[in-house]
MISE-219352 format. One line per 8 residues: number of its first residue (from 1); their letters; for each residue x, y, z of C-alpha. Coordinates in Angstrom, 3 decimals, padded with zeros to 6 digits. Layout:
NUM	A	X Y Z  ...
END
This chain:
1	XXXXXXXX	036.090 -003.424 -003.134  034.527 -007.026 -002.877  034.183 -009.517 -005.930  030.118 -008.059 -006.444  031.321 -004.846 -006.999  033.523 -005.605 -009.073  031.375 -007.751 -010.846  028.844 -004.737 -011.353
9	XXXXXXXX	031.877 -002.398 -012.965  032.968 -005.307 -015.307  029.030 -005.468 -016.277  028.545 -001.902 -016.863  032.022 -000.367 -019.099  031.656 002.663 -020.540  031.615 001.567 -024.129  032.022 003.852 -027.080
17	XXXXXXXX	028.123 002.867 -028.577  028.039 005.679 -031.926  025.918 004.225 -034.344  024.011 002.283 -032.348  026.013 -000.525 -031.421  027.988 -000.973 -028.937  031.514 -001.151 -028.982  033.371 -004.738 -028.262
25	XXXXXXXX	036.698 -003.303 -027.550  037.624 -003.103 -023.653  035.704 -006.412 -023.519  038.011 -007.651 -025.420  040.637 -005.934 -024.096  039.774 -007.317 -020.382  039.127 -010.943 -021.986  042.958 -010.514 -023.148
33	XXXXXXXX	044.189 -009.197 -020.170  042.480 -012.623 -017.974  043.887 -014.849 -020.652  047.076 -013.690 -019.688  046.672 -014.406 -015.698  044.851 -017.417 -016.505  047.852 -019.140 -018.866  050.706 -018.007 -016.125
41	XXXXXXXX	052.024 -014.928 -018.721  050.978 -012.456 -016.112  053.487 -012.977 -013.605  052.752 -009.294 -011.824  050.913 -006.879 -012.154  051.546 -005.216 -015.299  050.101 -006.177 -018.564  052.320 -004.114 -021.340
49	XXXXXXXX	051.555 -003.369 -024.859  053.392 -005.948 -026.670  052.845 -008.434 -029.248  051.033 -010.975 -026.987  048.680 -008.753 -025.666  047.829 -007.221 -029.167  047.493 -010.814 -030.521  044.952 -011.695 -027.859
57	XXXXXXXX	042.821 -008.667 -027.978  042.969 -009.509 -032.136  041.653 -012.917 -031.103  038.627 -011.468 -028.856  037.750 -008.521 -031.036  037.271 -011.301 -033.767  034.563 -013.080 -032.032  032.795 -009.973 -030.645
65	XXXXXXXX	033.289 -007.084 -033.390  030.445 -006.356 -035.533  030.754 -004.954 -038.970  031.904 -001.353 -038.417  034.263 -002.510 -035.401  038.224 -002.315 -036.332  041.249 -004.175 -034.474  042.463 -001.020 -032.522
73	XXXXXXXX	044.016 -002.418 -029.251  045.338 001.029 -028.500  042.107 002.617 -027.996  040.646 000.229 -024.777  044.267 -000.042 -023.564  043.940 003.666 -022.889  040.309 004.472 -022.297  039.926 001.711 -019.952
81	XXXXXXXX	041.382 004.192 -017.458  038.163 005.693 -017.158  036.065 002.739 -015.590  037.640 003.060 -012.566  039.755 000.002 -011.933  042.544 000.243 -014.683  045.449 002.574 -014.354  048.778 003.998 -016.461
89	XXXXXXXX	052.161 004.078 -015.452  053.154 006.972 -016.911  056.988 006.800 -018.691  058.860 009.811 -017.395  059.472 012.739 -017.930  055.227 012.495 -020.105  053.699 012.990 -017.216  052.194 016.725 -018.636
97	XXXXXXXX	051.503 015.317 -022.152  049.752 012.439 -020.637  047.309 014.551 -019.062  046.629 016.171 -021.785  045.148 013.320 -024.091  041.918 012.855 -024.063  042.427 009.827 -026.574  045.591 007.742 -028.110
105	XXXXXXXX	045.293 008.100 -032.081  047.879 005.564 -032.554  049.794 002.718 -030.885  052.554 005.129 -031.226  051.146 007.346 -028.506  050.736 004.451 -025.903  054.494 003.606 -026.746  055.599 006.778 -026.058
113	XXXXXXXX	053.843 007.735 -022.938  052.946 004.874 -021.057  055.194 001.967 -019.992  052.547 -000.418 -018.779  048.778 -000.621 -017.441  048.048 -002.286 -013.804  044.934 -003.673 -012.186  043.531 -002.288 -008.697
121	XXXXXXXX	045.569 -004.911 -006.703  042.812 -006.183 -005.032  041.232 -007.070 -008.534  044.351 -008.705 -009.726  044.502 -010.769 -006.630  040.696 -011.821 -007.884  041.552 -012.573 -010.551  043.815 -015.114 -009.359
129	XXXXXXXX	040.778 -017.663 -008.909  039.040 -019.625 -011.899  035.586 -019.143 -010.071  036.348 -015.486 -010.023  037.287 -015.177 -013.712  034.675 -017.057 -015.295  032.349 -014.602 -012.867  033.861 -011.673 -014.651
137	XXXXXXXX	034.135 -013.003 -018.118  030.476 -013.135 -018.091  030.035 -010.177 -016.358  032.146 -008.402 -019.153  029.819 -010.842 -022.060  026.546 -008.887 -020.182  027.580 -005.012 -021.806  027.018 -006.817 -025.270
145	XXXXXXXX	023.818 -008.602 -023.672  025.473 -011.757 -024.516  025.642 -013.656 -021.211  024.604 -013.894 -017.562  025.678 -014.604 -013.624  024.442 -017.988 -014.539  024.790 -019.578 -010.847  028.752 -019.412 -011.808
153	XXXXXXXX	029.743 -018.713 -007.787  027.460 -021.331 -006.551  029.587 -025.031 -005.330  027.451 -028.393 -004.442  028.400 -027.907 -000.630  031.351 -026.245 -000.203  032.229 -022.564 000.848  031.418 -020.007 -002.506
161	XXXXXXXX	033.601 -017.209 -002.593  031.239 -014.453 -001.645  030.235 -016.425 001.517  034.298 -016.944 001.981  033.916 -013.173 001.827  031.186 -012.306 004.016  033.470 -014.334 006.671  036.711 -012.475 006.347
169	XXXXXXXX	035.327 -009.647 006.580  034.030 -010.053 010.049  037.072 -011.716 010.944  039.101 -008.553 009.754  036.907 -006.596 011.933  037.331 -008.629 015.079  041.226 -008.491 014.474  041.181 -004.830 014.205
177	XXXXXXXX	039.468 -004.365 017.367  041.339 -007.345 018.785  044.580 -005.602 018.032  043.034 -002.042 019.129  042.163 -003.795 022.203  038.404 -003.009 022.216  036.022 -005.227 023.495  033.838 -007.276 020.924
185	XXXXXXXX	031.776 -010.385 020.694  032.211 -013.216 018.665  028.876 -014.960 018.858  027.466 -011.381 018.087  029.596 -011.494 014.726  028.797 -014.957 014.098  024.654 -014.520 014.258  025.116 -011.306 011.989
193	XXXXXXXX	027.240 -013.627 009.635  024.392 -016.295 009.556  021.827 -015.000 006.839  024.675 -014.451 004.494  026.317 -017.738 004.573  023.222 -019.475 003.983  022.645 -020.601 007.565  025.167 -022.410 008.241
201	XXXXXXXX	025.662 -024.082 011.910  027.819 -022.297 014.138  030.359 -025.121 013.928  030.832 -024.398 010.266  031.264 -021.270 011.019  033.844 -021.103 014.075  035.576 -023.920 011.797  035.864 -021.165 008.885
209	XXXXXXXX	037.314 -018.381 011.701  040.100 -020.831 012.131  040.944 -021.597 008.638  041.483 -017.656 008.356  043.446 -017.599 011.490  045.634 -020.352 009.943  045.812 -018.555 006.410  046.753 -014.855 008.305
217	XXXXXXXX	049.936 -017.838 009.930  051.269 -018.532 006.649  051.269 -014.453 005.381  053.476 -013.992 008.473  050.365 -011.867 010.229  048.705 -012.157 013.572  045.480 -014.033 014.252  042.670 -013.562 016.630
225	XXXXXXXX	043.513 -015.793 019.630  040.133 -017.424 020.462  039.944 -019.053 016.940  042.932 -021.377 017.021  044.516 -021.802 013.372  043.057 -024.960 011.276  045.649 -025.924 008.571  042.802 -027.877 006.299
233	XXXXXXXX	041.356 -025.018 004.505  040.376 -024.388 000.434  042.800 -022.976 -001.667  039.938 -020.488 -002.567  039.752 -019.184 000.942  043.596 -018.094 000.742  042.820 -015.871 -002.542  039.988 -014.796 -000.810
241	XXXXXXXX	041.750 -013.318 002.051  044.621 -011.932 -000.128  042.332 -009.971 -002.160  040.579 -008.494 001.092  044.724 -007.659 002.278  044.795 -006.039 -001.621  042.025 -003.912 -000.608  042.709 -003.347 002.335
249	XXXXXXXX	046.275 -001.241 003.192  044.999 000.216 006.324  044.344 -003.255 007.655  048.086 -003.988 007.068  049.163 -000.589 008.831  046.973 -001.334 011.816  049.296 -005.119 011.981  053.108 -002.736 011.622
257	XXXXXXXX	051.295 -000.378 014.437  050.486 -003.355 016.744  053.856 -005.165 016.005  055.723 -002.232 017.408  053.208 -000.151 019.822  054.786 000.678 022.772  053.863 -001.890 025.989  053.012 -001.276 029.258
265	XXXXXXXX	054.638 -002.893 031.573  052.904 -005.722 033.742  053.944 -006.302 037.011  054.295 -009.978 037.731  053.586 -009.756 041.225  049.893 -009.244 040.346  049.306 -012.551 038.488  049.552 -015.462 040.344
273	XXXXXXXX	051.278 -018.468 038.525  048.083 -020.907 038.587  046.473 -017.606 036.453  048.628 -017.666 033.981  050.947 -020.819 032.874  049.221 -022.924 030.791  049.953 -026.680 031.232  049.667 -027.746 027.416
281	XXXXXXXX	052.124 -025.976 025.072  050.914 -025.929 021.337  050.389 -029.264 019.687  052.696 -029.766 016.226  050.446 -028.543 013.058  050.870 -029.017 009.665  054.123 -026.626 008.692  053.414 -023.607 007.816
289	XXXXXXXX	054.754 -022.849 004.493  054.611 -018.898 005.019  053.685 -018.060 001.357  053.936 -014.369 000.722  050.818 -012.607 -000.719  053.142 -012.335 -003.860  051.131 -009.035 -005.096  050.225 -006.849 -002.439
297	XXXXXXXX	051.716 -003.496 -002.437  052.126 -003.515 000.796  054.150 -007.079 002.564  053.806 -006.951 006.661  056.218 -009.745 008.544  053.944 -009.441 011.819  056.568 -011.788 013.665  059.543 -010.566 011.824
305	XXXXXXXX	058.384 -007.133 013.499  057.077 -008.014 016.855  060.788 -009.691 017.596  062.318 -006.358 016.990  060.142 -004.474 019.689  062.854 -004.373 022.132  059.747 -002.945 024.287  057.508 -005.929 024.348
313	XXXXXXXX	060.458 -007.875 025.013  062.274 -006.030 027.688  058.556 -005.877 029.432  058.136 -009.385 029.112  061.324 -010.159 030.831  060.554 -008.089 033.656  056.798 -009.508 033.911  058.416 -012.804 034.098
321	XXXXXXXX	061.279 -012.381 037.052  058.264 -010.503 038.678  056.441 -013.957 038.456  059.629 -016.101 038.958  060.379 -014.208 042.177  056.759 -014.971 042.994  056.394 -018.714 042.514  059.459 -019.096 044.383
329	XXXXXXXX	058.510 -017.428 047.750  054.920 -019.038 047.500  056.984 -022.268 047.333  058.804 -021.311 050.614  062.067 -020.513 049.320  062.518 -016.854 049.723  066.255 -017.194 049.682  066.272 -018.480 046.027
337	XXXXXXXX	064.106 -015.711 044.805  066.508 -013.234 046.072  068.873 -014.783 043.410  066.720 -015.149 040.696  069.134 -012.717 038.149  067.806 -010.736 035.054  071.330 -012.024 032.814  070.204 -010.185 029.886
345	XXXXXXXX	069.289 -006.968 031.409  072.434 -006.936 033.739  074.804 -008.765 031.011  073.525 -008.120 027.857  071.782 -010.537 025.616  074.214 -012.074 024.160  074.524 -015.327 026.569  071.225 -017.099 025.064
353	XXXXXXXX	069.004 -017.072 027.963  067.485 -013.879 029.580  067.245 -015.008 033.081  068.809 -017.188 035.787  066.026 -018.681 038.143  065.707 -022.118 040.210  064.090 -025.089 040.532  062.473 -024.686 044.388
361	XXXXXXXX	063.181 -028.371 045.161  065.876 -029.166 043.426  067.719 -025.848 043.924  069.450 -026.262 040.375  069.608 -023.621 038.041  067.558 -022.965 035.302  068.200 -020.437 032.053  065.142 -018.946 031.088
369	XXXXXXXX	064.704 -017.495 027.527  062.017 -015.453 026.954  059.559 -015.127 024.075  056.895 -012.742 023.979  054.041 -012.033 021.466  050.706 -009.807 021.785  049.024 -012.684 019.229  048.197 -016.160 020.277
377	XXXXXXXX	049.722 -019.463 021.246  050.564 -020.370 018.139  051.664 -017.097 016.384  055.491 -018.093 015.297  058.871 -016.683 017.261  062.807 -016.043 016.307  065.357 -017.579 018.015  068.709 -017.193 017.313
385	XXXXXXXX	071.341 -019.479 016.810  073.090 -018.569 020.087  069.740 -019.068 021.599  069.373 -022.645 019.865  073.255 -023.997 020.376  072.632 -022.942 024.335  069.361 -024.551 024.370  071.079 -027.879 023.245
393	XXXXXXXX	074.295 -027.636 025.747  072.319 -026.988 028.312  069.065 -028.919 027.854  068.484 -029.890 031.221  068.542 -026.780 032.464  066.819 -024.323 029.736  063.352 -023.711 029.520  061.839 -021.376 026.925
401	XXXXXXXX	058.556 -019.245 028.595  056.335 -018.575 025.757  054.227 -015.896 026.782  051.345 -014.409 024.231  048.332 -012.657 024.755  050.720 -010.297 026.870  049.134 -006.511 026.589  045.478 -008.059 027.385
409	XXXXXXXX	045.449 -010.732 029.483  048.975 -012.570 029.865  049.557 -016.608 029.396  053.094 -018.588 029.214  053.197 -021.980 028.406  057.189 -023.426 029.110  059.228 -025.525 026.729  061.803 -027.634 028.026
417	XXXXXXXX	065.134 -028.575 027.076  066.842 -028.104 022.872  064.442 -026.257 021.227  064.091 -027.933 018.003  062.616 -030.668 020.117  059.577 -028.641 020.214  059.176 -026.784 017.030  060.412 -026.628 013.566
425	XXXXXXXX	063.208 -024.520 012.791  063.524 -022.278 009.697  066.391 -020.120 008.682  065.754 -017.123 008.129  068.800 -014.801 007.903  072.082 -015.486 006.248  075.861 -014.446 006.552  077.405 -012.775 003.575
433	XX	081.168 -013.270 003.259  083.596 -011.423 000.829
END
């Protein structure tokens, strides 16, 4: 669900209103549960009956309770179920008795069937934002008419969160179809995006596409290729796009699909060199810090995966001794494309590099690894520390071919020499020893 929508539940609770008046309780309730984000208490997703909770409910029901109203946390805890973004985990083994309440009389009967209430995640990833919160505390104020919108989302010029997600959503769209490999157009998206982000210029906006593509970087997901990733983006823009990932799971299985699809194989000899190296390998950009989207319940590694689809890989390695074998006969020397050598399909990949090629003037040798991705230029790769020690010994002659954009419409760009010359190294995998 987007922030409005959620915005018109908090607005309209079903409130116990016998007697007349309306009853403050899940207002308060909800008021205690955003305390509890908003001070750092809540560090996941689970907001428990305890003391602390009680207390701040006590504090809220104060303010808000009329004469009749009584300090009864129990009740909203458990009838807040019913409004359609608040759930139970159920203790075990109550799982039958819980389903047959229809109320909780007591605290006694939350303690003894439920361990702890959650949030949709998408919500709790909202909730993460002070914009968003003081949007839903009023919202909440509105069932006991005491408050309004009141302008809260609007900024002096920047980006306001519902235009942030007008934006993602399109982008999200465009990646799914990128990723599906069907056809779409991005100045189409952009002129449908217009009237919603209060016209802003189609600079603004393309600038926006790439602050996505650089926030989908850091989550360890792939980007769309034409909008290359911008590092200088709002920290509201992030907790944008991690509630759309909250509310959006298929979004994540369409990534683990693409990361591992099976590849077709492209033959080499049908791309001419000129077609597809590109001449200017990635400039350096601001590191990315690869923050995990702490509460989704579902955590995609697009990279992590793509590097172990031995597929992509093995075709990738093939489409480049194709292209090797190529450039070296169009250069005249037929006789050293004879002896270009596929080492890690004939010896195994253990040797870090994948293939033995030439230099057609020279005549030296040259160790090719081989990189491969279906994102763009500057989606992230592994290497491994065989891979980076060989790279350094043999720095003249290694060259690392970087190819992306491989299933539609396959680019390389070539790094030479030690790797870590080129790009910053992270580890990522450790050796455990008894």
């Amino acid at each position: 669900m987007s922030l409005l929508d959620y915005e018109r539940r908090f607005s309209a609770l079903r409130l116990n209103a016998s007697g007349g008046n309306k009853s403050p309780h899940k207002v308060a309730m909800l008021l205690a549960v955003i305390d509890r984000i908003e001070s750092g208490q809540a560090t996941d997703n689970r907001f428990y009956f305890d003391e602390g909770l009680r207390q701040g409910f006590g504090r809220h029901v104060r303010e808000l309770a009329g004469s009749s109203d009584r300090n009864n946390p129990h009740l909203p805890f458990f009838h807040l179920r019913g409004d359609g973004f608040w759930d139970h985990k159920v203790r075990p083994g109550q799982r039958e008795s819980y389903e047959r309440l229809s109320t909780a009389t007591s605290p006694g009967i939350i303690d003894s069937h439920i361990e702890y209430a959650f949030l949709d995640e998408e919500l709790f990833e909202l909730l993460g934002n002070q914009i968003v919160r003081e949007l839903l505390k009023a919202a909440l104020l509105t069932n006991l008419d005491e408050s309004s919108r009141r302008g809260i989302l609007q900024t002096q010029r920047g980006w306001d969160w519902l235009e942030c997600e007008f934006l993602i959503g399109e982008y999200m769209v465009m990646l799914e179809k990128h990723l599906q490999g069907v056809p779409y157009s991005k100045a189409e998206h952009r002129r449908s995006l217009q009237p919603r982000l209060n016209n802003r210029s189609n600079g603004a906006i393309e600038f926006k596409h790439q602050n996505v593509s650089a926030v989908l970087l850091e989550l360890g997901l792939p980007y769309i290729p034409g909008y290359k990733p911008a590092f200088n983006y709002q920290q509201q823009l992030k907790q944008v796009v991690l509630s759309y990932l909250a509310g959006h799971q298929k979004l994540l299985d369409d990534v683990s699909l693409s990361a591992d699809k099976k590849i077709t194989d492209q033959d080499g000899a049908i791309f001419t060199w000129d077609r597809v190296f590109d001449p200017d390998p990635p400039e350096h950009i601001p590191r990315v810090m690869e923050a995990k989207p702490k509460y989704l319940a579902r955590q995609v590694d697009y990279t992590e995966r793509e590097s172990r689809n031995r597929q992509l890989g093995r075709s990738a390695e093939a489409f480049i001794v194709a292209l090797e074998k190529q450039r070296l006969s169009l250069a005249g020397r037929p006789d050293l494309a004879d002896e270009v050598v596929w080492s890690s399909e004939d010896y195994g990949d253990g040797l870090g590099y994948d293939i033995r090629s030439f230099d057609a003037l020279s005549e030296e040798e040259r160790f090719l690894e081989v990189k491969a991705t279906n994102s763009g230029k500057y989606q992230p790769f592994f290497i491994s520390e065989n891979e980076r020690a060989f790279s350094n010994d043999f720095a003249s002659a290694f060259r690392l071919y970087r190819v992306y954009e491989f299933e539609q419409a396959p680019r390389l760009f070539v790094l030479p020499g030690a790797i870590e010359r080129h790009v910053q190294l992270s580890p990522k995998v450790y050796q455990a020893r008894f």
